[in-house]
C-alpha positions in Angstrom: -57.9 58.4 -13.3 -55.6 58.6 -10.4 -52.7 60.3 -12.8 -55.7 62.8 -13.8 -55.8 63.1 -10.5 -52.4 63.9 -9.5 -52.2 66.2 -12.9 -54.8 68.4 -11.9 -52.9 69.7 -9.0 -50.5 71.5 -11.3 -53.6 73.8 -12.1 -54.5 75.1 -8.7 -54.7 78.5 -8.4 -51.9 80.6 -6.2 -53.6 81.0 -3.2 -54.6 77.4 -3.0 -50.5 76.4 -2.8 -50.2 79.0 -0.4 -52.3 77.3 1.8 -51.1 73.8 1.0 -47.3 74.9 1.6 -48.3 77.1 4.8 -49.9 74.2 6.2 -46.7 72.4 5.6 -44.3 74.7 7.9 -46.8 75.6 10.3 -47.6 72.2 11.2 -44.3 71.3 11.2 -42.5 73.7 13.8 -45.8 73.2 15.7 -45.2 70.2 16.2 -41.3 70.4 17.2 -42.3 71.5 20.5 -46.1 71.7 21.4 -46.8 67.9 22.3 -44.1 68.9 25.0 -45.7 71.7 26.5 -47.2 69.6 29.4 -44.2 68.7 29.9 -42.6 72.5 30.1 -45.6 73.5 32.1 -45.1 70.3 34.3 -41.3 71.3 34.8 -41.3 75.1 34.6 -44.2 75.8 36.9 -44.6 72.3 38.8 -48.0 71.9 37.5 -50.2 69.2 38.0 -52.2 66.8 35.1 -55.7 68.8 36.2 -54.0 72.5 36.3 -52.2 71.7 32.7 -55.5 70.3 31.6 -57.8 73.3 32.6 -54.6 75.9 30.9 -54.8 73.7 27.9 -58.8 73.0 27.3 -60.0 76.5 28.8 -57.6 78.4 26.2 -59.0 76.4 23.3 -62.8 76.9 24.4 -61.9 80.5 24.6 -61.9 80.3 20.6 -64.4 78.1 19.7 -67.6 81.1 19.3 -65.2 83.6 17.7 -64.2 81.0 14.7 -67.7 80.4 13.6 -68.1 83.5 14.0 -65.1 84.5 11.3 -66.1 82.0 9.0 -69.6 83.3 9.0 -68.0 87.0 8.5 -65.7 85.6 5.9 -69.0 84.3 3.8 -70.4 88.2 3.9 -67.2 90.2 3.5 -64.7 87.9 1.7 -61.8 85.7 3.2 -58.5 87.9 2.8 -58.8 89.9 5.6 -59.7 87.0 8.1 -57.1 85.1 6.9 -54.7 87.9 7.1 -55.6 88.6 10.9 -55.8 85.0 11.8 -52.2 84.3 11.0 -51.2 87.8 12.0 -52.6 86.8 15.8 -50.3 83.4 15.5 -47.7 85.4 14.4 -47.7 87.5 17.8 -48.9 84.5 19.8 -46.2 81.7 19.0 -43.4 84.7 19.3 -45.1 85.5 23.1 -44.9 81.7 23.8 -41.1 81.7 22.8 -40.4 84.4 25.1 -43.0 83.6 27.9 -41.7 83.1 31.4 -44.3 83.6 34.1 -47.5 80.9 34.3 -49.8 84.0 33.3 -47.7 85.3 29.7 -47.8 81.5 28.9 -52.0 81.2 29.7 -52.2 84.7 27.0 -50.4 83.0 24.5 -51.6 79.6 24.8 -55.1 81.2 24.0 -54.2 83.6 21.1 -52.4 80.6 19.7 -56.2 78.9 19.5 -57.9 82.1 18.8 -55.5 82.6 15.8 -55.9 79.0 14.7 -59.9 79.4 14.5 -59.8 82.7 12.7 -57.6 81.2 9.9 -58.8 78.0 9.6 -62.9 77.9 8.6 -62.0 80.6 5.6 -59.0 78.4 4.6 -60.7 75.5 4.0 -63.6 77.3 2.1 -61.3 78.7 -0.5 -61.1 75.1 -1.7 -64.6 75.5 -2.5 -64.5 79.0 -3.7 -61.7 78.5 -6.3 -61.7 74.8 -7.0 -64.4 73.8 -9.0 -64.4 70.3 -9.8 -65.3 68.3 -7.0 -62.8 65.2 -7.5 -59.9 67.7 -8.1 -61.0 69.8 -4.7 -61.3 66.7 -2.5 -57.9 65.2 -4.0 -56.8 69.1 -2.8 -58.4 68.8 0.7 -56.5 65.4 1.2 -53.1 66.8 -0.2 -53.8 69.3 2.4 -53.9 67.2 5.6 -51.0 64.5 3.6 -48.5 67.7 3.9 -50.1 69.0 7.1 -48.6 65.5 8.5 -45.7 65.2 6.5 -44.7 68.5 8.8 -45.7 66.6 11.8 -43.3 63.8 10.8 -40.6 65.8 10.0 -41.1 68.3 12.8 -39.8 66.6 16.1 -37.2 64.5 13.5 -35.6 67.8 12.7 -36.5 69.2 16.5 -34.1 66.3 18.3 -31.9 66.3 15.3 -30.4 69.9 15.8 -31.3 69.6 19.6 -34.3 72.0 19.9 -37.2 69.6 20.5 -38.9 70.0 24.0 -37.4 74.0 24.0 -39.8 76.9 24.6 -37.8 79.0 21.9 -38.5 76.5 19.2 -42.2 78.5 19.2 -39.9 81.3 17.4 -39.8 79.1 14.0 -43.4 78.7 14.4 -44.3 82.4 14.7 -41.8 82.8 11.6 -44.0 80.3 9.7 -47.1 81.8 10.0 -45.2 85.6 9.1 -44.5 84.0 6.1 -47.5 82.7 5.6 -49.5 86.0 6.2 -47.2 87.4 3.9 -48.2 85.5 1.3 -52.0 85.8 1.9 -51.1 89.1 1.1 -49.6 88.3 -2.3 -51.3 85.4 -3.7 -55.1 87.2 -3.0 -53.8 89.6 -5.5 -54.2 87.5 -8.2 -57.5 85.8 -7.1 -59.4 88.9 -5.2 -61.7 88.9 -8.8 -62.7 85.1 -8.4 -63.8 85.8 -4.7 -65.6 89.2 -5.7 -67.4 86.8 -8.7 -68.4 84.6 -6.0 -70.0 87.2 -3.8 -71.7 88.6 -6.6 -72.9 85.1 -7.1 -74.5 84.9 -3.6 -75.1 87.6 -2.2 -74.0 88.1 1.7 -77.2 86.7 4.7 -76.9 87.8 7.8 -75.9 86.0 10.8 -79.7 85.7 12.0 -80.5 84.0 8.9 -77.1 81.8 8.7 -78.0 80.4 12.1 -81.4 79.6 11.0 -80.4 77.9 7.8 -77.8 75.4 10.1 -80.3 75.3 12.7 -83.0 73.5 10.3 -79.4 71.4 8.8 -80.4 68.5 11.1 -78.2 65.9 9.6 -75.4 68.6 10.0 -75.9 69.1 13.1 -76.0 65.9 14.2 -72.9 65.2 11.9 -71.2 68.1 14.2 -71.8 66.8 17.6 -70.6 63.1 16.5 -67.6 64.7 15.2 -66.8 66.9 18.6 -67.2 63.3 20.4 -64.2 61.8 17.7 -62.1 64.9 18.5 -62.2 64.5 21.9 -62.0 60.3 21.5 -58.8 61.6 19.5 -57.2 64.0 21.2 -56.8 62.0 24.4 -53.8 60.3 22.5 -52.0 64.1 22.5 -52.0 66.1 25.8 -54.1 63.3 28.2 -51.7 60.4 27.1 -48.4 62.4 27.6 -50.0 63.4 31.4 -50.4 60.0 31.8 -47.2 58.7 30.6 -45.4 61.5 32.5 -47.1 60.8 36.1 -46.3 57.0 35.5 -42.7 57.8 35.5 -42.9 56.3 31.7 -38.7 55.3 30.7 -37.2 57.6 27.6 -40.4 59.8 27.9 -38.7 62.5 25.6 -37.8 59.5 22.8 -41.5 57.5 23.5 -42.8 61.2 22.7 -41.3 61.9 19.9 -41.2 58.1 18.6 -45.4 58.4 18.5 -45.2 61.6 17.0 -43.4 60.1 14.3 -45.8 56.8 14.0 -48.6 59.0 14.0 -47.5 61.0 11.0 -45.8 58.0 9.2 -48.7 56.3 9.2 -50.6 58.4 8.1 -48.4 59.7 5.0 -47.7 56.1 3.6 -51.4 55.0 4.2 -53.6 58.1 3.4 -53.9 57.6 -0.9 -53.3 53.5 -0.5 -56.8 53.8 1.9 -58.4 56.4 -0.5 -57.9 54.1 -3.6 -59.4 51.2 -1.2 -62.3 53.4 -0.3 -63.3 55.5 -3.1 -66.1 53.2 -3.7 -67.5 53.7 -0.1 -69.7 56.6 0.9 -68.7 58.7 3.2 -70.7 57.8 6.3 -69.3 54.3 5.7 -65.8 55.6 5.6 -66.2 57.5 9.0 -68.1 54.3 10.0 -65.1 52.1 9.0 -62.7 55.0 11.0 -64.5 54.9 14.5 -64.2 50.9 14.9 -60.8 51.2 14.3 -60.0 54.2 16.7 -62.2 52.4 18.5 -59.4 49.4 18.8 -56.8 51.5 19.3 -58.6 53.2 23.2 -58.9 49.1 23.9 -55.0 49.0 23.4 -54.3 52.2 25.0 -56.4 50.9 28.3 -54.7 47.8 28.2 -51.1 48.8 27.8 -48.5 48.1 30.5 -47.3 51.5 31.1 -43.3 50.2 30.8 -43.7 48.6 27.3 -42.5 51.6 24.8 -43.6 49.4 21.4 -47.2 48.6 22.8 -47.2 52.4 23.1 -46.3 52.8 19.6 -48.3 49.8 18.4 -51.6 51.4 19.9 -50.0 54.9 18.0 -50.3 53.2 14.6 -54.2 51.6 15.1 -55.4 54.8 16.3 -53.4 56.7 13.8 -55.4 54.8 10.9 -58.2 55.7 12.5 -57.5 59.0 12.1 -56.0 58.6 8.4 -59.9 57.4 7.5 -61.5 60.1 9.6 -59.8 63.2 9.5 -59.8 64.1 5.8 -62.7 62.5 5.5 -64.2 64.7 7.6 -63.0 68.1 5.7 -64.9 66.5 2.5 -68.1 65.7 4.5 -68.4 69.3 5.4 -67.7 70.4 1.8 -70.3 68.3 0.2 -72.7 69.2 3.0 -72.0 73.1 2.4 -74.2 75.1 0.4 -71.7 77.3 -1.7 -73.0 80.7 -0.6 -72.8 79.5 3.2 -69.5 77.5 3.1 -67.3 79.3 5.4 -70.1 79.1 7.9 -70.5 75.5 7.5 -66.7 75.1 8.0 -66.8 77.4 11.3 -69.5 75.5 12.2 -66.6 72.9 12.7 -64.8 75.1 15.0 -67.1 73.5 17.5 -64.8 70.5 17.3 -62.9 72.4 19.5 -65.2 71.7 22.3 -64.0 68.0 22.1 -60.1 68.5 21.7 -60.1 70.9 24.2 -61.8 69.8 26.9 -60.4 66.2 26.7 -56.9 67.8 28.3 -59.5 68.8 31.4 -61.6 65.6 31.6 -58.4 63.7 31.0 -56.3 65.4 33.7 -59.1 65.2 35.9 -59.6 61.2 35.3 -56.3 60.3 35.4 -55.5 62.3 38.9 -58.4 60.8 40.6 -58.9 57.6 39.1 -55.9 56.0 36.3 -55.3 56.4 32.5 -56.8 53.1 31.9 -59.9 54.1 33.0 -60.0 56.9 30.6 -59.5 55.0 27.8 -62.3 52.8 29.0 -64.7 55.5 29.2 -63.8 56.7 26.0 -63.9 53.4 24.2 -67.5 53.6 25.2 -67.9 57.3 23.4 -66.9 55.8 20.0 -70.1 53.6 20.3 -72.1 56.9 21.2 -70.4 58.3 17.8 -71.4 54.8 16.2 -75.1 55.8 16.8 -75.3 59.1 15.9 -73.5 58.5 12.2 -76.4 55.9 12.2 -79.2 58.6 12.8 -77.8 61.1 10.8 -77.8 58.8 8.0 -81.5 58.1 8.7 -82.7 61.6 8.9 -81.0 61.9 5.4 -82.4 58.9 4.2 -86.3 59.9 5.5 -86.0 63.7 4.1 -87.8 64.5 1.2 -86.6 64.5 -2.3 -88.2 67.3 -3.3 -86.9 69.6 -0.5 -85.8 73.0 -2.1 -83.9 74.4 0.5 -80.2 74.8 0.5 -79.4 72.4 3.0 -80.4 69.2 1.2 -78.2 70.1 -1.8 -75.8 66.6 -2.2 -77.0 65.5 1.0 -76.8 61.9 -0.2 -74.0 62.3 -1.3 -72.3 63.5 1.4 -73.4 60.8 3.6 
């Protein structure tokens, strides 16, 4: 089964490699230079861990409305033109941040870079639905996905220090070329598969937003599914911007090389573990999975709270739990929505995930905040605590599928049980 598996990926269509190799190069000149950026602001501007978190979190809240939003537009009109103008805005906004020199030309990019992101993304992932099918071969696609989108965050600050560019604002330049490439072949590859989206449409024919906020409003297992899921962003992301505020205010040694040492964990981890986990997994559902995921991410805040700020492996050891964690969740996660999504309303259901945002964004704000007034290990306290909050919501969610009724005919309860 597994070589099946593996097989079937020589069949997907154009636009779905497009994607999968965009991912790659986007992710991975991101990442050359963007977990420094608290540094650069920090140094550039003389910022402090509350100021860098309110530039970081605000610009990303900025974004969240407009991508469910676009993925709701990409249901009615078709996904080729939001994807082109998504990665058209992150064209212009990674080649601003190259350039920027004053506080406010960095705060404009900085948002368009999110507002870009959450244009592109919803529709991106719904093409997996669109044009693949077979549901084993579109979730092996999904996780292929987020294996290459970390294979570029592995290789990304490796190549970065290499050739001596890591931590420098006009690394952002490769990043904005990235995405030009990738725009440009949006442009190409939808001209093979524009009849297989117009088939689609036909197939469904567009609702309008009124009715597309009804039909999520009545989801309540989704909805619940999408507030426990903005909790394990912002859980997560506290290991990105909040941790490197924390690290860089305790006067951490070889912050540059601790840095780009968990980057590389991070990524590693998750590239050697992802299908080895999968193939232990399969037989799990996938509210058990996520289950499995938040105890372990779980572990890793304990070892983050507990961590003598001076000891640069027990950083990198508390890297690799919580980057398991995130090797079950993530991907995970992109299936969940998939098998949740009615096909006619999938790219809302995947900008309903935009809404994550609110968690990684605002955990640069709450974590700047915490660690100014009180100390990092009293964030990761308090967020150790969240995952049990998480913990109880998966529960409920589960129950509300569980107690609905068989019979339902709405959209909604299509594979719910599955899905969870």
């Amino acid at each position: 089964m597994d070589r099946q598996w593996w097989q079937s990926l020589y069949g997907l269509p154009p636009l779905i490699w497009i994607i999968l190799i965009g991912s790659f190069f986007g992710r991975g000149t991101y990442f050359m230079v963007w977990p420094f950026l608290a540094i650069l602001l920090h140094e550039k501007f003389s910022l402090g861990p509350a100021y860098i978190g309110l530039i970081l979190s605000v610009s990303a809240m900025a974004a969240t409305l407009l991508g469910f939003y676009m993925g709701t537009l990409s249901d009615r009109y078709g996904r080729r033109t939001i994807l082109i103008l998504g990665t058209l805005i992150n064209t212009c906004a990674f080649a601003l941040l190259a350039v920027a020199e004053s506080l406010s030309a960095f705060v404009v990019s900085i948002t368009l870079c999110s507002i870009g992101r959450a244009i592109w993304e919803p529709p991106a992932s719904a093409l997996f639905g669109d044009l693949i099918k077979q549901k084993q071969v579109r979730e092996l696609a999904l996780q292929f996905r987020y294996f290459l989108i970390n294979v570029g965050a592995a290789l990304g600050p490796v190549v970065g220090v290499w050739v001596g560019i890591s931590a420098q604002q006009s690394t952002f330049g490769l990043t904005a070329l990235s995405y030009l490439f990738l725009c440009l072949g949006f442009v190409w590859a939808f001209r093979y598969t524009t009849s297989g989206v117009a088939a689609r449409l036909k197939r469904h024919p567009p609702t309008s937003f009124r009715a597309t906020l009804t039909v999520l409003r009545r989801d309540k297992a989704f909805l619940i599914v999408v507030f426990a899921n903005i909790l394990t962003l912002f859980i997560y992301a506290h290991m990105d911007s909040s941790l490197v505020q924390y690290l860089t205010q305790s006067s951490a040694p070889d912050l540059i090389q601790l840095i780009s040492s968990m980057i590389l964990v991070n990524a590693s981890t998750i590239i050697l573990l992802q299908f080895p986990l999968l193939k232990l997994m399969r037989a799990l559902s996938i509210n058990r999975r996520i289950v499995m995921g938040i105890f372990v991410l779980a572990a890793g805040q304990v070892w983050f709270a507990i961590n003598p700020v001076h000891w640069f492996y027990g950083w990198l050891g508390a890297t690799f739990v919580v980057s398991v964690a995130e090797t079950i969740l993530f991907p995970t996660m992109s299936i969940q929505v998939d098998r949740m999504a009615p096909d006619h309303l999938r790219g809302s259901y995947f900008g309903a995930t935009s809404f994550y945002t609110l968690g990684w964004s605002s955990a640069p704000l709450v974590g700047g905040f915490v660690i100014e007034k009180w100390s990092g290990s009293s964030l990761y306290w308090g967020t150790f605590l969240l995952c049990g909050l998480v913990l109880f919501l998966y529960f409920r969610s589960g129950r509300i599928t569980d107690t609905s009724p068989a019979s339902d005919p709405s959209p909604v309860s299509t594979e719910r049980s599955a899905a969870l």
